[in-house]
Biopython code that builds the backbone (N, CA, C, O; Angstrom):
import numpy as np
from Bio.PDB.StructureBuilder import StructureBuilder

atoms = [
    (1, "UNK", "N", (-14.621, -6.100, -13.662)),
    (1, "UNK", "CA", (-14.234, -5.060, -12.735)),
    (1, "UNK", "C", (-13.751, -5.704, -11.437)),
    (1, "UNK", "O", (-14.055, -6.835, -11.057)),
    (2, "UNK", "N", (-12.892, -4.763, -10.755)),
    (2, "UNK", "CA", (-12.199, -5.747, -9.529)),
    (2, "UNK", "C", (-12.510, -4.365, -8.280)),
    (2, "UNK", "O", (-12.242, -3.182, -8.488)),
    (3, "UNK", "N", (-12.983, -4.797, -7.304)),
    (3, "UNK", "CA", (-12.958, -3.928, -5.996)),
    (3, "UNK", "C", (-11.603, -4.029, -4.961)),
    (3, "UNK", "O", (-11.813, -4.803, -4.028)),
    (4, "UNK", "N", (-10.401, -3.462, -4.951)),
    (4, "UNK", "CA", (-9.332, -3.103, -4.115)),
    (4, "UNK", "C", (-9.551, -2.491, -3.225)),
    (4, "UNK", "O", (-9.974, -1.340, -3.327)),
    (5, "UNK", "N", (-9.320, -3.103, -2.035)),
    (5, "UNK", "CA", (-9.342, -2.605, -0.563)),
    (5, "UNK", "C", (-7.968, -2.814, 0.064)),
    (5, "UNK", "O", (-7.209, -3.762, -0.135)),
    (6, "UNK", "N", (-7.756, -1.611, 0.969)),
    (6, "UNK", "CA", (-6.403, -1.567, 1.036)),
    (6, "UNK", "C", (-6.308, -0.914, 2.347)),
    (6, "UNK", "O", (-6.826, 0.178, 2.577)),
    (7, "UNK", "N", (-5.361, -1.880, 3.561)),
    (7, "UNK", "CA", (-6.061, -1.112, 4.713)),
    (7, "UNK", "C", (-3.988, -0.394, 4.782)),
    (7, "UNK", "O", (-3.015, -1.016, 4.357)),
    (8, "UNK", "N", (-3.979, 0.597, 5.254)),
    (8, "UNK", "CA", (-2.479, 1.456, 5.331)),
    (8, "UNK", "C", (-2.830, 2.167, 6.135)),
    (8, "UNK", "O", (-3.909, 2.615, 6.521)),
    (9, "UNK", "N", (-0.783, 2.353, 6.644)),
    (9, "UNK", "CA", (-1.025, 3.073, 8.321)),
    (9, "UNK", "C", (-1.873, 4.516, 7.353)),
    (9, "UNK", "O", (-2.501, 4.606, 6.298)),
    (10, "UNK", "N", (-1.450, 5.414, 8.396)),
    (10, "UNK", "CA", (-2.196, 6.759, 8.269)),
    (10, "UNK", "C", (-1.058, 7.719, 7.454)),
    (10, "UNK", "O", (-1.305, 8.617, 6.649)),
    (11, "UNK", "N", (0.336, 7.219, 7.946)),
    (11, "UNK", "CA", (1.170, 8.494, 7.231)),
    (11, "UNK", "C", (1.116, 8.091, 5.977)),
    (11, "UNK", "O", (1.250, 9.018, 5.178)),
    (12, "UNK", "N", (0.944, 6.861, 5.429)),
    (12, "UNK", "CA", (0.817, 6.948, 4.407)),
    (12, "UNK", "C", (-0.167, 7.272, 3.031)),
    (12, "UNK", "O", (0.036, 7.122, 1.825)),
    (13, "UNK", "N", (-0.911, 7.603, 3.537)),
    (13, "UNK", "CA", (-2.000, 8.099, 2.577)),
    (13, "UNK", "C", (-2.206, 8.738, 1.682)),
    (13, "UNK", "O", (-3.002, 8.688, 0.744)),
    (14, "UNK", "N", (-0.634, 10.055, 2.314)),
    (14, "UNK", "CA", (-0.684, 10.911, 0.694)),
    (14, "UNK", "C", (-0.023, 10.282, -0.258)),
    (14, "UNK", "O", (-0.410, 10.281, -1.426)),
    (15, "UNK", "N", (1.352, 9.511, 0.270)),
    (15, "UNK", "CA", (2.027, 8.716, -0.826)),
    (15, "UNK", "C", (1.169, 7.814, -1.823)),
    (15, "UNK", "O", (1.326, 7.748, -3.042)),
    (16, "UNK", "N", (0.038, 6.995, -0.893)),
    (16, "UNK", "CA", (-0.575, 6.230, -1.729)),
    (16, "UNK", "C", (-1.255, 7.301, -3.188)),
    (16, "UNK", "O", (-0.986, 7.350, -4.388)),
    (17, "UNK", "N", (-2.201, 8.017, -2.312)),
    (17, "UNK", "CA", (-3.077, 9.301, -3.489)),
    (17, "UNK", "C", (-2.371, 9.526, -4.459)),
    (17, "UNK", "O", (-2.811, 9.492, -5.608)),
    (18, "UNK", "N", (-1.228, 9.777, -4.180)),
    (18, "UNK", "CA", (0.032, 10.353, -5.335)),
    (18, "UNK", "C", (0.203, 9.256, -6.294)),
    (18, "UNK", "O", (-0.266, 9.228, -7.432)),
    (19, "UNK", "N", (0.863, 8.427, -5.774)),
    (19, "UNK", "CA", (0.984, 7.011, -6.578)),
    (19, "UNK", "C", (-0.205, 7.164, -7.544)),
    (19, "UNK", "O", (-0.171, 7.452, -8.740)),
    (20, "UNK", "N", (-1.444, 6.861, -6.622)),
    (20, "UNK", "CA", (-2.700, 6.435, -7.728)),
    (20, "UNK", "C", (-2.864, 7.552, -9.067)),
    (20, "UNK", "O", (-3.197, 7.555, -10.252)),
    (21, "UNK", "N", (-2.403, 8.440, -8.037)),
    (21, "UNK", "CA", (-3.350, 9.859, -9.255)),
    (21, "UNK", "C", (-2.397, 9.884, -10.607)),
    (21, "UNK", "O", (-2.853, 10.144, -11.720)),
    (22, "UNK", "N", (-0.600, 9.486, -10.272)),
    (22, "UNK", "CA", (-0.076, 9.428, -11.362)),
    (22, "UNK", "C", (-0.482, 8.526, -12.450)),
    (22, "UNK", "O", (-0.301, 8.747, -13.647)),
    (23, "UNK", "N", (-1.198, 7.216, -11.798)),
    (23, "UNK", "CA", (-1.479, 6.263, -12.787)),
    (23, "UNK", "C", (-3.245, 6.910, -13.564)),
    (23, "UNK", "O", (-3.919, 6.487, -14.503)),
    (24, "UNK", "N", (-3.345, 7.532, -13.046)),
    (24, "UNK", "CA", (-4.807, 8.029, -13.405)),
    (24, "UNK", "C", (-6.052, 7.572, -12.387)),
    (24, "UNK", "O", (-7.276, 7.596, -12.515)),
    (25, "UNK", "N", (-5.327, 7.227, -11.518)),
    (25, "UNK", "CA", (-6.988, 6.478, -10.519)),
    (25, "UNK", "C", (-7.014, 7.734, -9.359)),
    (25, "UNK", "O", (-6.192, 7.977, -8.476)),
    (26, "UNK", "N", (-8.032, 8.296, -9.641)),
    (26, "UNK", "CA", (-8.476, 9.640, -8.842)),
    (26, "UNK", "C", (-9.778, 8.899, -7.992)),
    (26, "UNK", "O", (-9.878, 9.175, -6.796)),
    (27, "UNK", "N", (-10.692, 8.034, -8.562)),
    (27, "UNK", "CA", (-11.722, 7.556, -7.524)),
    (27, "UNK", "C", (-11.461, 6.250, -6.630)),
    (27, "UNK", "O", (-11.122, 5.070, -6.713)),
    (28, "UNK", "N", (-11.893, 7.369, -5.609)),
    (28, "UNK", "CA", (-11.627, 6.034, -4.259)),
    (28, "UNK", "C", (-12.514, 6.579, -3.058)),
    (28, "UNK", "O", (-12.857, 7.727, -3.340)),
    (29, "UNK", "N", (-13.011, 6.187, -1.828)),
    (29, "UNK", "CA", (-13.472, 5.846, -1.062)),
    (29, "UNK", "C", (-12.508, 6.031, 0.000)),
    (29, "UNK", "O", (-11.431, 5.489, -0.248)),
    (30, "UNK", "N", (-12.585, 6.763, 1.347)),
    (30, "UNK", "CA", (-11.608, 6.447, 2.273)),
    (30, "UNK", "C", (-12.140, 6.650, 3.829)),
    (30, "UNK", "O", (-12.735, 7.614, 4.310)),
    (31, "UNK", "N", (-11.690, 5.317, 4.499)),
    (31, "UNK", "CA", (-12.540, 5.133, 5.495)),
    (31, "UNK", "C", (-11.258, 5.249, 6.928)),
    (31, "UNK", "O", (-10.080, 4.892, 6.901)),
    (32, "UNK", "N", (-12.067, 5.896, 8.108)),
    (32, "UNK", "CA", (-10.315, 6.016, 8.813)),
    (32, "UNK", "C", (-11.030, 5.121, 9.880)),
    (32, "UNK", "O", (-12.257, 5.205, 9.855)),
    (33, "UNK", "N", (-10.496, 4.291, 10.802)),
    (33, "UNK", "CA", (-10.749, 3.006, 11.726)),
    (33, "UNK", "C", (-9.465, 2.958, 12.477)),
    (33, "UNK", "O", (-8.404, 3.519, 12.203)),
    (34, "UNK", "N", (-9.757, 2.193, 13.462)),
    (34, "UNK", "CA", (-8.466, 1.646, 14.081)),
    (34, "UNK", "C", (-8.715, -0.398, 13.724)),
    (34, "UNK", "O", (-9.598, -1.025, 13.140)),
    (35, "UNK", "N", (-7.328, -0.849, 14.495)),
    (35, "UNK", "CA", (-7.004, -2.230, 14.400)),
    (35, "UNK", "C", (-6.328, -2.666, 14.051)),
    (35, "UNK", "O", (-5.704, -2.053, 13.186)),
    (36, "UNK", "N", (-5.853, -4.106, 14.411)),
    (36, "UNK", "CA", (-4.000, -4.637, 14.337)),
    (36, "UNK", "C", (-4.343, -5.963, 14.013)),
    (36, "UNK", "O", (-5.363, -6.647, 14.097)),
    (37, "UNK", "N", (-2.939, -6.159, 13.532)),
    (37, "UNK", "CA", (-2.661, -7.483, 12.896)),
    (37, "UNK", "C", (-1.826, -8.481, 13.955)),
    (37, "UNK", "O", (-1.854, -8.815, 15.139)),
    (38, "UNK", "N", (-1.029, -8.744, 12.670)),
    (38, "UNK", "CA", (-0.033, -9.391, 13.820)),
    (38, "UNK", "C", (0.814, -8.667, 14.845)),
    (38, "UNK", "O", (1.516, -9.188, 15.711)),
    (39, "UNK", "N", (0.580, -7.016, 14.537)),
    (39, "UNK", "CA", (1.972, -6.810, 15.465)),
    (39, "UNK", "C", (1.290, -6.220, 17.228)),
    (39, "UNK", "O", (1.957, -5.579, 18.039)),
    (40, "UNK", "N", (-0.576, -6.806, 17.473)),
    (40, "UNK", "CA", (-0.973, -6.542, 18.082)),
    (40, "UNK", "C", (-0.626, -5.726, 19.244)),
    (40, "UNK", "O", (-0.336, -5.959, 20.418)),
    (41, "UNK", "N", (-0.823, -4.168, 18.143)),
    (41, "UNK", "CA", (-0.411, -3.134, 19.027)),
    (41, "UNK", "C", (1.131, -2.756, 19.097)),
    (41, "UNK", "O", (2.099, -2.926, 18.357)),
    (42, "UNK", "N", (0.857, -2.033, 20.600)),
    (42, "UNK", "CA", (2.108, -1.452, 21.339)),
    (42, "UNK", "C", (2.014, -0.691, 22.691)),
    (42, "UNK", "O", (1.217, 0.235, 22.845)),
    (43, "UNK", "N", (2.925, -1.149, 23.738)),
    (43, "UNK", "CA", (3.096, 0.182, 24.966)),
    (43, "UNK", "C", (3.901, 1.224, 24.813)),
    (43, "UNK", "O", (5.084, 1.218, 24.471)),
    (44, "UNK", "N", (3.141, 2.217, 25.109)),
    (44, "UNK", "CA", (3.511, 3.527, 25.280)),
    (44, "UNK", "C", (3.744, 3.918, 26.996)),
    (44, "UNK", "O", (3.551, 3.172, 27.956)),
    (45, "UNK", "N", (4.065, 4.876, 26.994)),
    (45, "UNK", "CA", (3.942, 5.006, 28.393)),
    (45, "UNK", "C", (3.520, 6.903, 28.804)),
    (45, "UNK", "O", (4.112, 7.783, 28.179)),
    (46, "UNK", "N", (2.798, 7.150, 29.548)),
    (46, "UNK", "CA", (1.968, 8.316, 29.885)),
    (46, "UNK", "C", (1.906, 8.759, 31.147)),
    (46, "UNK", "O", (1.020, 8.199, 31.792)),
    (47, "UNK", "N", (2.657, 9.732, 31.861)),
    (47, "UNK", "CA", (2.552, 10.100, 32.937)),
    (47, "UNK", "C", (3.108, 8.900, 34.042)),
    (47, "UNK", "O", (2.781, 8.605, 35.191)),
    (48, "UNK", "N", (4.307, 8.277, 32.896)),
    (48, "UNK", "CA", (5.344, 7.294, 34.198)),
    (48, "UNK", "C", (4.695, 5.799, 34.217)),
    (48, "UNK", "O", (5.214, 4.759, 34.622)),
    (49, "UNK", "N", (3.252, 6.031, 33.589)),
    (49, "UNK", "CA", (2.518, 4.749, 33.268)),
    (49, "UNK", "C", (2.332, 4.472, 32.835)),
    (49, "UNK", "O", (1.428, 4.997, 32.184)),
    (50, "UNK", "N", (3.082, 2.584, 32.250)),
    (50, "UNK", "CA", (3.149, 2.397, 31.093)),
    (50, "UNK", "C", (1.867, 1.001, 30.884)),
    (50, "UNK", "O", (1.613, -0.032, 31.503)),
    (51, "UNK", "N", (1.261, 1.756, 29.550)),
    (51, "UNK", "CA", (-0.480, 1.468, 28.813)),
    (51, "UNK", "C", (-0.076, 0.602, 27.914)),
    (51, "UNK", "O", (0.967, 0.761, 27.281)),
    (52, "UNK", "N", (-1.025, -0.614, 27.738)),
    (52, "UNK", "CA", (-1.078, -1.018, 26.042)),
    (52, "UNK", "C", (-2.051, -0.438, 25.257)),
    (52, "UNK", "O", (-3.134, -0.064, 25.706)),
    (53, "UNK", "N", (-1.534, -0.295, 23.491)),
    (53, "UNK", "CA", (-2.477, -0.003, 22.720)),
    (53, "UNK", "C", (-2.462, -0.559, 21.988)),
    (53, "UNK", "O", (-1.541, -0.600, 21.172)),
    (54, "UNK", "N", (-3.681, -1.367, 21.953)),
    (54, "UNK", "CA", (-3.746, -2.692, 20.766)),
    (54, "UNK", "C", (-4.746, -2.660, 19.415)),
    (54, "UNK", "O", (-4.827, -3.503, 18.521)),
    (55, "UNK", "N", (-5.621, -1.148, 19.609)),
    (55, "UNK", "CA", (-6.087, -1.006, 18.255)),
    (55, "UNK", "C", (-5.282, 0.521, 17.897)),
    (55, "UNK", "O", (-5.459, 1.582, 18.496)),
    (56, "UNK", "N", (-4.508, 0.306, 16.924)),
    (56, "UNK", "CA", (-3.832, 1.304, 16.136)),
    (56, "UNK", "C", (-4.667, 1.488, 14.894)),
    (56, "UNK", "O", (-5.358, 0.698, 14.250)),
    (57, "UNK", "N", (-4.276, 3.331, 14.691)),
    (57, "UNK", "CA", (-4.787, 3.819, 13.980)),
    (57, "UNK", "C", (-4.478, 3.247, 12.282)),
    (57, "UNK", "O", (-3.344, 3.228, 11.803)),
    (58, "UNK", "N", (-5.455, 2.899, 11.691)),
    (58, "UNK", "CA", (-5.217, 2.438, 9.904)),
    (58, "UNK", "C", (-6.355, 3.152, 9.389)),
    (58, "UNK", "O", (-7.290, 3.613, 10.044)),
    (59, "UNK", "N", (-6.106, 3.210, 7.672)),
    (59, "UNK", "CA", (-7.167, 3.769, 6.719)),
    (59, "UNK", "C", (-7.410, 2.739, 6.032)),
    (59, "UNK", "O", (-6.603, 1.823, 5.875)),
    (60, "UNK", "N", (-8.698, 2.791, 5.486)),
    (60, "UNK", "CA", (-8.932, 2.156, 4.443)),
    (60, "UNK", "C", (-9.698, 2.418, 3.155)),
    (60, "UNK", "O", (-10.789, 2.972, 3.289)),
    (61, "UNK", "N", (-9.250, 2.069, 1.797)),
    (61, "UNK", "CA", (-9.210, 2.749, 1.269)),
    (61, "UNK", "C", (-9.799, 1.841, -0.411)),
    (61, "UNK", "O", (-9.021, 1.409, -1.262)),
    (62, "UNK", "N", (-11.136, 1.776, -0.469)),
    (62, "UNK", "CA", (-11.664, 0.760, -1.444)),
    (62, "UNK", "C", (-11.956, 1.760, -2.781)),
    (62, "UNK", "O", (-12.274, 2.939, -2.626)),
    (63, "UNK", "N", (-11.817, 1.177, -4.024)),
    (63, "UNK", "CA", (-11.952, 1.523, -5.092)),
    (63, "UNK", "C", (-12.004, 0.070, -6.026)),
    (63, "UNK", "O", (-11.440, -1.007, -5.832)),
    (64, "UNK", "N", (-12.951, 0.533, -7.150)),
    (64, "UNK", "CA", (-13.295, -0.107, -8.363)),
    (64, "UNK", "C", (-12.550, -0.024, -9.030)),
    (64, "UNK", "O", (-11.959, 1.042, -8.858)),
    (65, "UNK", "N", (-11.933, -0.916, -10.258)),
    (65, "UNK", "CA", (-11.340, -0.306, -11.026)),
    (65, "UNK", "C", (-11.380, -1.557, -12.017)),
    (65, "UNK", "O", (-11.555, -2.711, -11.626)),
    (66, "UNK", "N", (-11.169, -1.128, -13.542)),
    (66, "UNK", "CA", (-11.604, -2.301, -14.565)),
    (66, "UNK", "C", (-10.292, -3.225, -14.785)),
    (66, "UNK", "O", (-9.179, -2.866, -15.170)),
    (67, "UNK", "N", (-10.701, -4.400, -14.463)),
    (67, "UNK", "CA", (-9.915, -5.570, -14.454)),
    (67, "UNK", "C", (-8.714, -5.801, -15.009)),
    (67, "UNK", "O", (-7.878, -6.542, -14.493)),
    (68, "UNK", "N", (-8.534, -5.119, -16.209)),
    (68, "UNK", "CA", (-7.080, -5.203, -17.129)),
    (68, "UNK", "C", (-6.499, -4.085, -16.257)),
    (68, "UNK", "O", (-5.646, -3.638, -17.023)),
    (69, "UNK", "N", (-6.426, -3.402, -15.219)),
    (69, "UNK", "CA", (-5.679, -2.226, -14.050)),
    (69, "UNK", "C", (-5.614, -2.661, -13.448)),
    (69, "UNK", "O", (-4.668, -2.220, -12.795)),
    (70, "UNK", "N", (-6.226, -3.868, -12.766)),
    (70, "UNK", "CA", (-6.133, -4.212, -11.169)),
    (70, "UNK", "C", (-4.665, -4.493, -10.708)),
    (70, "UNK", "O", (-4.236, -3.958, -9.686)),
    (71, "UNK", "N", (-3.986, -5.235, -11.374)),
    (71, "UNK", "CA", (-2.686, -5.434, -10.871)),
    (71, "UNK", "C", (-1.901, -3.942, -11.131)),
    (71, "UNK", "O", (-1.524, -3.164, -10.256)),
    (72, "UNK", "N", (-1.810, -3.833, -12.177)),
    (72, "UNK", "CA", (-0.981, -2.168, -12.134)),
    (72, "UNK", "C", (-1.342, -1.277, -10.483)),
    (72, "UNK", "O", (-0.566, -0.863, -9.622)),
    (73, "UNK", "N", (-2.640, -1.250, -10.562)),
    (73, "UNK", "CA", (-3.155, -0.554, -9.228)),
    (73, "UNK", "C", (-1.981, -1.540, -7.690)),
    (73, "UNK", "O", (-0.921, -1.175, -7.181)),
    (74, "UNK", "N", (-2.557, -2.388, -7.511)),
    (74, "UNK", "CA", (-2.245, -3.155, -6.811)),
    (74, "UNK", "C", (-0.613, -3.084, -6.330)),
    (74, "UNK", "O", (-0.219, -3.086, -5.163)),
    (75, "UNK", "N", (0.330, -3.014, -7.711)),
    (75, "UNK", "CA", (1.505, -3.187, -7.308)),
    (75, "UNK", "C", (1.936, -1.520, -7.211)),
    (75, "UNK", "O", (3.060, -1.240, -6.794)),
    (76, "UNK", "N", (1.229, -0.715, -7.512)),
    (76, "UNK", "CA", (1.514, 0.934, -7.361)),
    (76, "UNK", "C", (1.073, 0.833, -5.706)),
    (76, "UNK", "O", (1.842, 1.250, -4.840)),
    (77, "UNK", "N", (-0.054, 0.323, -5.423)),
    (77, "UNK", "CA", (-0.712, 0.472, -4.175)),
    (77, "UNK", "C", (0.517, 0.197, -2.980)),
    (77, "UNK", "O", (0.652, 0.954, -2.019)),
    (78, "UNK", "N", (1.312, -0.916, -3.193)),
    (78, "UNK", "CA", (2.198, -1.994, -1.904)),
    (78, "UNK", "C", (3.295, -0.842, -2.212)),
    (78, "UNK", "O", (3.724, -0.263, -1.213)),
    (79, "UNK", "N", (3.839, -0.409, -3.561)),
    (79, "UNK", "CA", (4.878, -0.182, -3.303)),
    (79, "UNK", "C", (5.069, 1.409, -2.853)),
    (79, "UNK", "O", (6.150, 1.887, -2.507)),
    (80, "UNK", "N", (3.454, 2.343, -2.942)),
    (80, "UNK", "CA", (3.410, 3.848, -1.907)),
    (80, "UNK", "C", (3.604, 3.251, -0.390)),
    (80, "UNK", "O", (4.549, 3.554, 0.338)),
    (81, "UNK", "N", (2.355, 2.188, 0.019)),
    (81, "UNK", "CA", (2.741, 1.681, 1.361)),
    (81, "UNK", "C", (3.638, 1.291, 2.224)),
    (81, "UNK", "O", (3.612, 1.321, 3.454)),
    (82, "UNK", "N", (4.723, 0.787, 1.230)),
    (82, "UNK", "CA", (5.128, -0.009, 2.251)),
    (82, "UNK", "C", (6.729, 0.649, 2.821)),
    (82, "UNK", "O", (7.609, 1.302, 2.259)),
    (83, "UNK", "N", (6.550, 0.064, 4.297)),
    (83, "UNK", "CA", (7.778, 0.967, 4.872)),
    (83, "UNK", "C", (8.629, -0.209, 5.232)),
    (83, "UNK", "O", (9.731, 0.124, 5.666)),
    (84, "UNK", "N", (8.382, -1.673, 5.158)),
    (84, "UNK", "CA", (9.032, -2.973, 5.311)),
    (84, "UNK", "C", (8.696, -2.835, 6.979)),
    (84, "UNK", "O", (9.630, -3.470, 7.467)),
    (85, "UNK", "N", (8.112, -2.492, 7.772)),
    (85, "UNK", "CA", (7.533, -2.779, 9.004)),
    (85, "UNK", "C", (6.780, -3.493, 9.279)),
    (85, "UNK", "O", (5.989, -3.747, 8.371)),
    (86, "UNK", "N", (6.575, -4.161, 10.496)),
    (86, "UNK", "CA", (5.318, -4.540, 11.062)),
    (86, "UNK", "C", (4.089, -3.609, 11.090)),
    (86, "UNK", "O", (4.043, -2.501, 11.624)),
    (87, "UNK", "N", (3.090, -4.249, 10.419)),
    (87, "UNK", "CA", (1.864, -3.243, 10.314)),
    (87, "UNK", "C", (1.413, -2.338, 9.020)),
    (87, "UNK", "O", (0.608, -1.410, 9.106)),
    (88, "UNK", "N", (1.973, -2.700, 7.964)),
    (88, "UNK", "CA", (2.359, -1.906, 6.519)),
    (88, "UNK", "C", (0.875, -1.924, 5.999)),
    (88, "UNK", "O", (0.366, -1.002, 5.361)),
    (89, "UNK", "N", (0.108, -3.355, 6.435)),
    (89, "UNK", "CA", (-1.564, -3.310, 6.050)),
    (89, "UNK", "C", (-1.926, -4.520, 4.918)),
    (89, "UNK", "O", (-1.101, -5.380, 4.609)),
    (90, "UNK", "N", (-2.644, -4.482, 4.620)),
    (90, "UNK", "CA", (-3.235, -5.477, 3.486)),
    (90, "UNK", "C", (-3.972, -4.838, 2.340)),
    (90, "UNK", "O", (-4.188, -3.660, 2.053)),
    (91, "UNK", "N", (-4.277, -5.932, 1.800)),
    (91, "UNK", "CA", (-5.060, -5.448, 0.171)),
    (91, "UNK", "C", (-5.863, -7.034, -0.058)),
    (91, "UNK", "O", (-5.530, -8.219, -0.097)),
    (92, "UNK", "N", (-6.786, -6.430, -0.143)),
    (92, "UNK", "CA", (-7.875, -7.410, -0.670)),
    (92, "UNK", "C", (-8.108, -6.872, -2.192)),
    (92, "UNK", "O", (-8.086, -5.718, -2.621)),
    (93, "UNK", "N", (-8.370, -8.265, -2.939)),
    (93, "UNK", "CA", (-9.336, -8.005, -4.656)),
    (93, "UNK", "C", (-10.244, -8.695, -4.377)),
    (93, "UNK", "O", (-10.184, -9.686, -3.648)),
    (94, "UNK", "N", (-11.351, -8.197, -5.002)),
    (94, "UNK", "CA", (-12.397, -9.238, -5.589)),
    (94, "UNK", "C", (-13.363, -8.569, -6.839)),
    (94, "UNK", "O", (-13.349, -7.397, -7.216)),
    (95, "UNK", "N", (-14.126, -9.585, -7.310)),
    (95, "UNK", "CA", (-14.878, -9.870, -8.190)),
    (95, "UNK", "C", (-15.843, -8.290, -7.992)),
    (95, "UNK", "O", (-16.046, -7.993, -6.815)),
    (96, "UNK", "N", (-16.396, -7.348, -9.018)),
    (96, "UNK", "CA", (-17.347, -7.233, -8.999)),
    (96, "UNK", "C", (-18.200, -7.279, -9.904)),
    (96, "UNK", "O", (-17.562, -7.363, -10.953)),
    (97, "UNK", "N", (-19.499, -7.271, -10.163)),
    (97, "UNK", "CA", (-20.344, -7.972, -11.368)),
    (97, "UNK", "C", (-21.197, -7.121, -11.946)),
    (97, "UNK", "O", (-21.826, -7.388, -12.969)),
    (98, "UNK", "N", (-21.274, -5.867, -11.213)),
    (98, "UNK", "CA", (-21.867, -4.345, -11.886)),
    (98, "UNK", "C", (-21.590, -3.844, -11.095)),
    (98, "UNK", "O", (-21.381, -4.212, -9.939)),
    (99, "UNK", "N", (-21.481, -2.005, -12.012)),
    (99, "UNK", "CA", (-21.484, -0.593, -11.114)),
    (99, "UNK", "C", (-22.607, 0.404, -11.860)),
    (99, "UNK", "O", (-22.639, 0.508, -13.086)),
    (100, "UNK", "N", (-23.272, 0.926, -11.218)),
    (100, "UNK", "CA", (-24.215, 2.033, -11.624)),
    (100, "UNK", "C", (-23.777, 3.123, -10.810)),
    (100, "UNK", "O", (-23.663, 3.282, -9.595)),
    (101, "UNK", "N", (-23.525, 3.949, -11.990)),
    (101, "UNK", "CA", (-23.883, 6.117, -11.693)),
    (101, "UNK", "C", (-25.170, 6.121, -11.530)),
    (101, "UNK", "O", (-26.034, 5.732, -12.316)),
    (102, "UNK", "N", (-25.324, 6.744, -10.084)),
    (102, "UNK", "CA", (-26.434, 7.180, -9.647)),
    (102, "UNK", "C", (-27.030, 8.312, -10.819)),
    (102, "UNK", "O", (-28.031, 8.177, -11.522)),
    (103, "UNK", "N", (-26.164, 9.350, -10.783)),
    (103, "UNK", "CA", (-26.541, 10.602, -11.769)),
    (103, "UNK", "C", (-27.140, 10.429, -13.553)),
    (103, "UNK", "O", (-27.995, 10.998, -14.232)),
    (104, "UNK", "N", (-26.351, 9.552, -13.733)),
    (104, "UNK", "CA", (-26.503, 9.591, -15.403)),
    (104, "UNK", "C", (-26.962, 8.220, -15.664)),
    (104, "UNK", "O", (-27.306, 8.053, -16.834)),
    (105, "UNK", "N", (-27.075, 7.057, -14.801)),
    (105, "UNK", "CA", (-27.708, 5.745, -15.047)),
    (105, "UNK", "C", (-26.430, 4.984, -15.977)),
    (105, "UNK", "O", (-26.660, 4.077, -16.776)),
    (106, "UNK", "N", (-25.400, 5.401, -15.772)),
    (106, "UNK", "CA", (-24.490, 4.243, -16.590)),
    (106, "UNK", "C", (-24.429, 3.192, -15.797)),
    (106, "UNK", "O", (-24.801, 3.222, -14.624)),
    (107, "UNK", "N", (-23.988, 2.251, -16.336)),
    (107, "UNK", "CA", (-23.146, 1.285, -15.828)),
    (107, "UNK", "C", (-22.454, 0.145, -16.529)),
    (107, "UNK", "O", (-22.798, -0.076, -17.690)),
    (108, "UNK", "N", (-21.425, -0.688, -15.922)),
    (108, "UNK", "CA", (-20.272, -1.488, -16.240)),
    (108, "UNK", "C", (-19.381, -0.315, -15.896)),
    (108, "UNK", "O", (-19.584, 0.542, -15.036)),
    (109, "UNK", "N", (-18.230, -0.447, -16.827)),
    (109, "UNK", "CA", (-17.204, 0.213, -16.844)),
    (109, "UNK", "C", (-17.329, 1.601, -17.036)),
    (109, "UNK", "O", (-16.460, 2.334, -16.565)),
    (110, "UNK", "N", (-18.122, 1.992, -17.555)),
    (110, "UNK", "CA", (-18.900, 3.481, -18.068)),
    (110, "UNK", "C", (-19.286, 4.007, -16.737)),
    (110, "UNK", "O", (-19.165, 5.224, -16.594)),
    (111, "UNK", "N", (-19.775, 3.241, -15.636)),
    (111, "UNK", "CA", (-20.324, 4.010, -14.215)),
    (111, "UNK", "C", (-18.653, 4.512, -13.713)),
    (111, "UNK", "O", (-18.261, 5.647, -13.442)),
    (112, "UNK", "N", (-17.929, 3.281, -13.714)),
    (112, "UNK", "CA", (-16.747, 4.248, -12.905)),
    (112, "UNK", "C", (-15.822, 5.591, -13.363)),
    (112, "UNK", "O", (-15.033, 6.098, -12.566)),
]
sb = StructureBuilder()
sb.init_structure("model")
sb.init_model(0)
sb.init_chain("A")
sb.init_seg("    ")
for serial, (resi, resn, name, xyz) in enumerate(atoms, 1):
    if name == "N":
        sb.init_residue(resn, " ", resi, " ")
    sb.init_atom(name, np.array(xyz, "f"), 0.0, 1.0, " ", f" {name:<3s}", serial, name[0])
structure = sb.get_structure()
């Protein structure tokens, strides 16, 4: 099993959902945060005065999913995200080594 984390601006979120749900991945996790990468931030300007804002709004958005999907997921994931801008987000994989359903006591691949 592989855990995908995926941090994307905010407008994109329904595109991503859509993407996933066509492939069949309906479970996910979604966490809303701010914070920047390289394009640390931006000025705006407010009442003639112009502010920096250097933590911008991102989601993030982790899900399980069984190892022979991870890349399918992955390359569905970059290509809802991405707008070819500064700030489009990242994606982490990694390893995971069990999952348990609280409700019914499965687990491996059977919990997700």
């Amino acid at each position: 099993m592989k855990k995908i984390e995926a941090i994307i601006q905010p407008h994109k979120l329904d595109d991503v959902k859509a993407a996933l749900a066509e492939i069949g991945i309906d479970g996910m996790t979604i966490f809303e945060g701010r914070g920047h990468g390289r394009q640390k931030g931006h000025s705006e300007v407010y009442r003639g005065v112009e502010y920096k804002v250097d933590l911008l709004p991102k989601f993030k958005i982790e899900m399980v999913v069984p190892e022979d999907r991870a890349e399918e997921v992955v390359r569905k994931l970059m290509a809802a995200a991405r707008t070819g801008k500064l700030g489009d987000g990242k994606i982490f994989v990694s390893e995971i080594s069990d999952a348990y359903r609280i409700r019914t006591g499965d687990w491996g691949e059977a919990a997700l």
